[in-house]
ZAMARGU-4260 file (C-alpha; in steps of 0.2 Angstrom, whole numbers, plus 5000, padded with zeros to 4 digits):
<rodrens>
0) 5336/5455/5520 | 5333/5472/5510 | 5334/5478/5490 | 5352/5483/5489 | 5355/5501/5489
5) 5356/5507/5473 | 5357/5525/5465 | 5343/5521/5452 | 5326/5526/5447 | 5314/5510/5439
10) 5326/5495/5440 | 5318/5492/5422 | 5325/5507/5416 | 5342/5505/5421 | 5349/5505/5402
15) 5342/5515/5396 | 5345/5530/5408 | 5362/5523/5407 | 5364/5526/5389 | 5355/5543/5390
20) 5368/5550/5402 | 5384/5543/5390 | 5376/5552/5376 | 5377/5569/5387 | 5394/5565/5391
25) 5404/5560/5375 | 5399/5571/5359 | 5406/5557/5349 | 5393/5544/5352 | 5375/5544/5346
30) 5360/5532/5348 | 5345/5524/5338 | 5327/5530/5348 | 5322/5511/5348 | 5320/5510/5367
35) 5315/5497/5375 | 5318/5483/5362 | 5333/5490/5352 | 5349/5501/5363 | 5360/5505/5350
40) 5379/5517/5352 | 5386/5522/5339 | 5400/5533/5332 | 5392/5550/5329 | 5405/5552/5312
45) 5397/5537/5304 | 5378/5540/5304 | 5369/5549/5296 | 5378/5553/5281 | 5389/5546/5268
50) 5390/5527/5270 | 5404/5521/5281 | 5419/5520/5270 | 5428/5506/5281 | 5422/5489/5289
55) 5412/5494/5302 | 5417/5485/5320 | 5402/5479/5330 | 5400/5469/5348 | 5391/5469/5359
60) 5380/5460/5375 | 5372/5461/5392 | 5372/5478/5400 | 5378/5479/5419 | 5399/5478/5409
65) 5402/5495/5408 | 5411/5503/5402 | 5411/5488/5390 | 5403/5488/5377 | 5398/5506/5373
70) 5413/5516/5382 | 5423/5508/5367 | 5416/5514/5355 | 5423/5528/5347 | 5436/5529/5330
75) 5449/5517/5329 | 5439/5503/5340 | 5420/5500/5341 | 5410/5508/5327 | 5395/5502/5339
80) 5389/5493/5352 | 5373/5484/5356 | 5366/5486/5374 | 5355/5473/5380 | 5346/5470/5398
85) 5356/5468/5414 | 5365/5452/5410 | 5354/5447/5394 | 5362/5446/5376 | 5355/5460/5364
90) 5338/5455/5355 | 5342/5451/5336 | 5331/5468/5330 | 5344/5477/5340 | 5358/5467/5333
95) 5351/5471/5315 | 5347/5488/5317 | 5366/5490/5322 | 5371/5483/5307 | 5360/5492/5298
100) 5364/5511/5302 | 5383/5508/5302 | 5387/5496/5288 | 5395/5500/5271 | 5400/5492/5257
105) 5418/5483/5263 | 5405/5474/5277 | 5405/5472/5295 | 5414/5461/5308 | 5404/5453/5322
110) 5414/5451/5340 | 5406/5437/5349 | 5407/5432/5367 | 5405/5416/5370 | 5390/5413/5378
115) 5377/5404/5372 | 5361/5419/5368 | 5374/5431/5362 | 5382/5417/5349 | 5365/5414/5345
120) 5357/5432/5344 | 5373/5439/5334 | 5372/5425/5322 | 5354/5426/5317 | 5356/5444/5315
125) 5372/5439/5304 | 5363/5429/5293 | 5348/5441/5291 | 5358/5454/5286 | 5368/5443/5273
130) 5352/5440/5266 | 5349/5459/5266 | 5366/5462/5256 | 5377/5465/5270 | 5395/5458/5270
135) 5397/5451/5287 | 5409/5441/5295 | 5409/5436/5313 | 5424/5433/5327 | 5421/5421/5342
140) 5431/5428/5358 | 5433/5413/5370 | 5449/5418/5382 | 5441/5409/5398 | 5456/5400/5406
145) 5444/5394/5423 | 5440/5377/5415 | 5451/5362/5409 | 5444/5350/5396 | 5432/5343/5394
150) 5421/5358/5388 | 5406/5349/5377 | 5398/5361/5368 | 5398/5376/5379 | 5416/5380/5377
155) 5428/5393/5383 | 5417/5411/5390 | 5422/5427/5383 | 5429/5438/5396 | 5437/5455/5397
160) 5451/5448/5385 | 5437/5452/5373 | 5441/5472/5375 | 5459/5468/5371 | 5450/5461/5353
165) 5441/5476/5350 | 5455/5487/5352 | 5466/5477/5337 | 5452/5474/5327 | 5447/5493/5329
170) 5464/5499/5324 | 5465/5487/5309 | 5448/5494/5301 | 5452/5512/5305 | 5471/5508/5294
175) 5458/5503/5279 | 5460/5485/5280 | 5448/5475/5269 | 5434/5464/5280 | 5445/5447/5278
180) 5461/5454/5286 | 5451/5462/5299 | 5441/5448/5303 | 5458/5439/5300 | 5466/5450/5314
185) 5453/5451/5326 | 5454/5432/5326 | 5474/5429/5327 | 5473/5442/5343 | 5457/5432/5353
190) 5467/5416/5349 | 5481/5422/5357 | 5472/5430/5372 | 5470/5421/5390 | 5459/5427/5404
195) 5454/5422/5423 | 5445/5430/5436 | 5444/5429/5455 | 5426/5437/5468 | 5425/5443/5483
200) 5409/5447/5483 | 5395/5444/5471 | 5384/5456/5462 | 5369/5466/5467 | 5357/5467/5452
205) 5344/5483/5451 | 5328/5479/5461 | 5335/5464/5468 | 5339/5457/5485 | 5357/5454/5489
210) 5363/5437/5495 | 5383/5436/5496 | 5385/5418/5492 | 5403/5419/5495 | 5403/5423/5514
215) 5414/5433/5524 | 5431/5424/5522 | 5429/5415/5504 | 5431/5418/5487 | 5429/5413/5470
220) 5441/5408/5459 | 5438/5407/5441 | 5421/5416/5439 | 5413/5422/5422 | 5411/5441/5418
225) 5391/5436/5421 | 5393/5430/5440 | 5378/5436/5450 | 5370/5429/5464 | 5363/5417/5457
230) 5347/5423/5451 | 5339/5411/5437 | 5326/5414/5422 | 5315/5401/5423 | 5314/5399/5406
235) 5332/5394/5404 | 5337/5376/5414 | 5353/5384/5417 | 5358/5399/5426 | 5355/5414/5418
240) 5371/5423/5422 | 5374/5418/5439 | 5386/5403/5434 | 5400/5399/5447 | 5418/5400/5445
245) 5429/5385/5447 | 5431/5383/5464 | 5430/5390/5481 | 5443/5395/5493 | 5449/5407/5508
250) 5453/5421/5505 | 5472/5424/5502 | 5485/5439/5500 | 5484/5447/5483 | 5502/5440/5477
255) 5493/5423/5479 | 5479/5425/5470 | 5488/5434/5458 | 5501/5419/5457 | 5486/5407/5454
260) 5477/5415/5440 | 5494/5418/5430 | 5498/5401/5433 | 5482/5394/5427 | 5481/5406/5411
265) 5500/5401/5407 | 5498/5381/5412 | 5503/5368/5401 | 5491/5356/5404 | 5477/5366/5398
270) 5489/5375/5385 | 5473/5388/5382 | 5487/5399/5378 | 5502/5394/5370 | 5516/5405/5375
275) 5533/5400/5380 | 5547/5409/5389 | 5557/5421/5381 | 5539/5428/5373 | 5533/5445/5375
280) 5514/5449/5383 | 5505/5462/5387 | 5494/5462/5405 | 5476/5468/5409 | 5470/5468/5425
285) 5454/5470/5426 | 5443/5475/5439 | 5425/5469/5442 | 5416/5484/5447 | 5418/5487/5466
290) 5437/5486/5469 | 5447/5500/5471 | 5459/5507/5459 | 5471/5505/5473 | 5470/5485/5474
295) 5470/5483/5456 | 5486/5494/5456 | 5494/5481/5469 | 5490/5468/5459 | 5496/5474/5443
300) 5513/5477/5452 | 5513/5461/5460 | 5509/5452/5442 | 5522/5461/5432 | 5539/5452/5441
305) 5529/5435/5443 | 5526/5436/5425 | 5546/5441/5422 | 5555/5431/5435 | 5542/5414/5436
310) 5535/5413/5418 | 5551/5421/5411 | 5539/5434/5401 | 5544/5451/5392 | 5531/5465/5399
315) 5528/5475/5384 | 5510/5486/5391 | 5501/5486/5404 | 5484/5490/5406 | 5474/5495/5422
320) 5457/5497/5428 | 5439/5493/5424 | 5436/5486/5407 | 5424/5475/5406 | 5416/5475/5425
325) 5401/5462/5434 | 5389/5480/5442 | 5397/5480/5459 | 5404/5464/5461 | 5421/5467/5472
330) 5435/5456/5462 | 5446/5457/5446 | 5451/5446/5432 | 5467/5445/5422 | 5472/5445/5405
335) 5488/5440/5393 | 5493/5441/5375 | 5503/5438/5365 | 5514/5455/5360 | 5519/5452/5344
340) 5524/5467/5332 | 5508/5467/5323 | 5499/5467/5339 | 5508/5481/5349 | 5506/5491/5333
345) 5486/5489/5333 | 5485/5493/5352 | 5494/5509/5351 | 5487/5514/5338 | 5475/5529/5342
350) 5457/5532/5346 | 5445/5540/5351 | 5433/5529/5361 | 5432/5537/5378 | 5437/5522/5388
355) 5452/5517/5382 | 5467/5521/5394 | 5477/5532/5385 | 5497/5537/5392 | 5499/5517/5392
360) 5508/5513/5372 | 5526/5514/5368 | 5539/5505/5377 | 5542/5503/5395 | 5555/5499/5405
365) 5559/5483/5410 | 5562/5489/5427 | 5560/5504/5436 | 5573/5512/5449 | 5568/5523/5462
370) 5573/5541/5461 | 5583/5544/5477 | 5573/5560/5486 | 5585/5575/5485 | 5592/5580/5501
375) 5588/5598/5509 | 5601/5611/5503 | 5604/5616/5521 | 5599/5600/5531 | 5613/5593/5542
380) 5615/5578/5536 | 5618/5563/5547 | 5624/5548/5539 | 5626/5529/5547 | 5638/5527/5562
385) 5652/5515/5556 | 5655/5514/5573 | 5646/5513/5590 | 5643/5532/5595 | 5649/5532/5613
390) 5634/5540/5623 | 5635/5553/5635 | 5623/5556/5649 | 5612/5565/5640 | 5613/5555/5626
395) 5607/5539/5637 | 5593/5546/5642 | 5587/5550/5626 | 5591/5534/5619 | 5579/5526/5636
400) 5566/5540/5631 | 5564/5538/5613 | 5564/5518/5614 | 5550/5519/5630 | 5538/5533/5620
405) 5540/5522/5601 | 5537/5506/5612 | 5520/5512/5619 | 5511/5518/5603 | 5517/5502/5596
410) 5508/5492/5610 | 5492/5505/5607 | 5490/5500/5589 | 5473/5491/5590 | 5466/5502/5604
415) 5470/5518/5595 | 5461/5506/5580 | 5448/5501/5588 | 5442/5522/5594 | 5449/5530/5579
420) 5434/5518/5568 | 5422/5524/5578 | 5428/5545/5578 | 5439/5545/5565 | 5444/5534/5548
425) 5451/5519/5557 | 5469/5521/5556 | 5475/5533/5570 | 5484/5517/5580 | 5494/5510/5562
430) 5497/5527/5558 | 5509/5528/5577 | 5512/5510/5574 | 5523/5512/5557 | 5529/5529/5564
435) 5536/5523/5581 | 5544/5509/5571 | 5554/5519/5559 | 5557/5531/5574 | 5567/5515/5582
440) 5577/5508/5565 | 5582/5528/5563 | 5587/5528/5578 | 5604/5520/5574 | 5608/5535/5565
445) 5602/5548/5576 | 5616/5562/5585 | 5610/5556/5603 | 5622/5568/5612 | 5615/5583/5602
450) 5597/5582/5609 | 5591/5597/5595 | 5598/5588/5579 | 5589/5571/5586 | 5572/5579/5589
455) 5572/5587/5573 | 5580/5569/5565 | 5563/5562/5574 | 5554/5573/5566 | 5561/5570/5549
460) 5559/5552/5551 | 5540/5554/5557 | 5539/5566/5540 | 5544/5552/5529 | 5535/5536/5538
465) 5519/5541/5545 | 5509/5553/5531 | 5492/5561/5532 | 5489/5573/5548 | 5496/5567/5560
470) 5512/5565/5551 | 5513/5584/5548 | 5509/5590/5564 | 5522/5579/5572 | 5533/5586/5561
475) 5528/5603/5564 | 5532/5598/5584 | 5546/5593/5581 | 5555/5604/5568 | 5549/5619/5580
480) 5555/5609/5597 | 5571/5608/5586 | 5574/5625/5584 | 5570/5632/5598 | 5582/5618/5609
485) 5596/5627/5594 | 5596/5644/5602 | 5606/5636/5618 | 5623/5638/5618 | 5624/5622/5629
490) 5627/5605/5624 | 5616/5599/5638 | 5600/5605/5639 | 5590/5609/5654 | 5574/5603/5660
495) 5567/5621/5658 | 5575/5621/5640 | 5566/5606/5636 | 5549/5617/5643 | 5552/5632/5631
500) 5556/5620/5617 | 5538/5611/5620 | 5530/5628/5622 | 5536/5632/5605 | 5530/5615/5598
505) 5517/5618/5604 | 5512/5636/5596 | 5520/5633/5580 | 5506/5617/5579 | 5492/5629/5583
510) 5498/5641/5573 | 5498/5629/5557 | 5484/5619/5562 | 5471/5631/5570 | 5469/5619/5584
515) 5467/5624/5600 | 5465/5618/5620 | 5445/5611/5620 | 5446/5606/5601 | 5448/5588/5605
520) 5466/5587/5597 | 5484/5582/5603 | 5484/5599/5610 | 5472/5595/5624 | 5486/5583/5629
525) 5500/5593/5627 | 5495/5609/5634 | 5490/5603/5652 | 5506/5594/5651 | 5516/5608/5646
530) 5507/5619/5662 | 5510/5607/5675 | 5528/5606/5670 | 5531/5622/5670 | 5520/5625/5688
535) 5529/5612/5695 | 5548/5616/5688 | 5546/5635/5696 | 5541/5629/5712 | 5557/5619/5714
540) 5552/5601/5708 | 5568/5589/5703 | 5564/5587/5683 | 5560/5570/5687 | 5548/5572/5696
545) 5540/5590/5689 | 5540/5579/5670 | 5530/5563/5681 | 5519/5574/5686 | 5516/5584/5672
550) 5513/5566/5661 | 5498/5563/5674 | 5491/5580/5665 | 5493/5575/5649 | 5482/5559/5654
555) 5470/5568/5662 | 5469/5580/5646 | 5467/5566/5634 | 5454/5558/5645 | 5443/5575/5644
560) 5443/5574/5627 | 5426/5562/5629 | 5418/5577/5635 | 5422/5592/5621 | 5414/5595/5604
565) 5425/5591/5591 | 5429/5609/5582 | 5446/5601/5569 | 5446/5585/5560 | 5438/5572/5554
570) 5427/5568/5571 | 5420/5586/5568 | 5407/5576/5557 | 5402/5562/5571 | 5387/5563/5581
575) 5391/5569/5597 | 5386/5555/5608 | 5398/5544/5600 | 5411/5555/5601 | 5408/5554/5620
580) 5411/5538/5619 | 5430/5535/5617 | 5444/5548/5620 | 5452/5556/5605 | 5463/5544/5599
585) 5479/5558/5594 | 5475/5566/5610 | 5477/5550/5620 | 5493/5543/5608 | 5504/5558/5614
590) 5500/5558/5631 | 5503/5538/5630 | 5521/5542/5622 | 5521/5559/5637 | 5518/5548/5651
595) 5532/5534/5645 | 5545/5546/5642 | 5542/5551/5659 | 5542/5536/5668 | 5558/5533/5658
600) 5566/5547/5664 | 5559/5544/5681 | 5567/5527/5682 | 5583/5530/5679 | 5586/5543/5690
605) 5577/5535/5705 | 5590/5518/5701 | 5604/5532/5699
</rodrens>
């Protein structure tokens, strides 16, 4: 075992620097030099100067959230925030000092998590400064949903519903609310305000070993915001910050584990959160540090319907991304409230705290249609046979070569994979897999007996399913192959046709792509190909055979990738002994699909 890798300096320090780098990127925010003990951030507007006209909004907690608590504030949310150590509630002289520098005469409101050192930290600081003349009032958030009752005296956690709190209580201040209605609103939205939480992978503290505690196929459901490894302060006898979620389980496809947490937030045996059907919510998901953008976007659009259709839920905003985050920990949570009018109002409202997502209030559809993609003004277009298209020769043969090429990428999908992982980004064989497999549902619709709109239908059909590089450039091979098979005035094309038409797919691609033979591309497949079929064509070769001939080319071609240099394309950056190690994986694709097609054509006319 090793220290995780981190991009730190002193692990001790990793707070502050942290707060130092926030300062240089937001003008708005300023700080109180009282490092280590007291990490204070604050709105710039507020102090020094004149004293805060409105009630000042004040959370706070352990560090390793971010962006909560600090990237909230900002006007209309968070007047300030106090930081303290890596998953350690804020000292009470930081608390005070907090209240101190930001506090006018309408008082102060106190957002709590629940959690024991930050209910007790904030609340000695509460009465301190009461006793300084302060008016303060203080908000418990407990929006955990992971754990039925019983809960003694622990209770519910506060979790990244907490963020949803600020934002309400934030707006009403900012609207010159007295401290009583504020408290009074901070309080209505955290009782109406459910959360749960699911892990992959457990957090990585600075300076510390890491020890996935999960394992390679579980994960957590129902963890707190605090879940680490488990590391413990001894002199705590409960786990500092490392407390499990509610159970274990395997790992399952996001729609499940989105399905789960909504059901547990909206159960009726608990009834943590009393909403009925016919009710209106907003969502957050929430993610936990290390998940991508992209997963979180899957899951918010897999939560919106269940929360319509299953829940029978109105949908009223929807917020995604990272709120209130665990350092690295790969996972997210969710959160719903209630979406009253009083509510919707405070969320929308406008501020300035840097991490609010803005672009999300006002109404939104209860559904969204897809746009239909506006057809080419001058594309032929080829609409569905409503009956059978009776084939001609020609058109048989393209229907046996077409379904013999799509078949063999689609049994190549995990060797393309398996090289593409260790030359490329992985994906070479899913990207022919979904390509081949939309090139075979098309194929109903393609013109079979005109062999130059069905290339280019191909093409259009690889355009539309396959993306990325490889999409384009079979485009490119076949839009060009397309055009040039159009300048016969036959309806049945010749095998020498078919040579010229491959010639010109074959520059247009170099042309557009700066690839050439001995680059370690497609090309080193398709030019030997394109060579031997023209050698063996002129000296008097059937077609049949000339193309068998010339597939055994394109194999050989692919194969001598192994030994060039890569000069295009993502393997340009791979060491060259392992690029010696596999084939190019596009190189070897094509002359797969070459070398079916051939055989396909080889077949028929040897059984003929």
């Amino acid at each position: 075992m090793s220290l995780a890798k981190k991009l730190i300096n002193d692990p001790n320090d990793v707070e502050t620097e942290f707060i130092d780098g926030l300062m240089e990127t937001y003008p708005t925010l300023q700080f109180l030099d009282g490092y280590p003990s007291v990490k204070v951030v604050f709105r710039a507007d507020v102090y020094p100067g004149p004293p805060y006209d409105k009630v000042a909004v004040i959370s706070g907690g352990g560090s390793g959230h971010e962006p909560a608590h600090a990237g909230f504030v900002g006007e209309g949310m968070l007047t300030a925030a106090i930081c303290g150590d890596v998953f350690a509630s804020p000292t009470v002289d930081a608390i005070l000092a907090g209240i101190r520098t930001v506090t006018g005469p309408l008082g102060c409101l106190l957002i709590i998590k629940n959690y024991t050192g930050d209910r007790l930290n904030f609340g000695l600081a509460a009465e301190q400064a009461k006793s300084e003349g302060y008016k303060v009032e203080s908000v418990i958030v407990e929006d955990d949903c992971a754990i039925p009752p019983p809960l003694e005296m622990a209770g519910r956690r506060g979790l990244a519903g907490t963020v949803l709190v600020h934002k309400v209580a934030g707006a009403a201040a900012d609207a010159g609310l007295s401290l009583a209605d504020v408290a009074a609103e901070a309080r209505y939205a955290s009782e109406n305000v459910g959360t749960m939480g699911v892990a992959l992978k457990a957090c990585t503290l600075p300076g510390r070993i890491f020890t996935d505690r999960f394992g390679p196929t579980k994960m957590e459901v129902g963890l707190g915001i605090l879940t680490s490894h488990g590391c413990r302060n001894p002199s705590y006898s409960f786990p500092l910050h490392g407390e499990p979620g509610a159970h274990v389980t395997d790992i399952q496809p996001v729609e499940a584990v989105v399905s789960q947490l909504l059901n547990q937030i909206l159960s009726k045996e608990t009834n943590y959160l009393p909403i009925s059907r016919g009710e209106r919510v907003v969502l957050m998901v929430n993610g936990l540090g290390g998940t991508p953008l992209m997963e979180l976007m899957i899951a918010a659009g897999k939560a919106v319907p269940q929360l319509m259709v299953e829940h029978g839920l109105a949908v009223d905003r929807v917020y995604t991304g990272s709120f209130m985050t665990s350092l690295d920990m790969e996972g997210l949570s969710i959160s719903i409230m209630r979406a009253d009018r009083s509510i919707l109002q405070r969320l929308d409202a406008e501020t300035k705290a840097p991490y609010w997502p803005v672009g999300v209030s006002g109404n939104r559809l209860p559904a969204k249609i897809p746009v239909p993609i506006p057809r080419p003004r001058s594309a032929k277009i080829v609409e569905p046979q409503s009956q059978p298209l009776k084939l001609t020769e020609q058109g048989q043969l393209l229907e046996l070569v077409i379904v013999a090429a799509a078949t063999a990428l689609i049994h190549l999908k995990d060797t393309l994979n398996e090289w593409d992982s260790k030359v490329g980004d992985g994906d070479c064989g899913s990207t022919m897999y979904k390509g081949a497999k939309a090139v075979l549902e098309d194929m109903k619709n393609y013109p079979l007996n005109d062999a130059a709109e069905t290339v280019g239908e191909i093409g259009s059909t690889i355009g539309k399913s396959m993306g990325g590089t490889s999409g384009i450039i079979y485009s490119i091979l076949c839009k060009a192959a397309c055009a040039q098979l159009k300048t016969s005035s036959h309806s049945v094309i010749t095998s020498k046709q078919w040579a010229k038409a491959l010639a010109s797919a074959i520059d247009a691609v170099s042309k557009y792509g700066g690839a050439k033979v001995g680059y370690r591309t497609l090309l080193d497949a398709l030019i030997p190909a394109l060579s031997s079929l023209e050698e063996r064509l002129s000296s008097g070769d059937d077609p049949a055979t000339a193309f068998l001939t010339s597939s055994q080319a394109a194999l050989d071609g692919a194969e001598s990738t192994k030994k060039m240099r890569a000069k295009a394309g993502r393997t340009l950056y791979v060491p060259r002994e392992i690029q010696s190690s596999v084939p190019d994986p596009g190189a070897y694709a094509t002359a797969s699909w070459y070398r079916a097609a051939a055989l396909a054509v080889n077949d028929k006319y040897k059984n003929k």
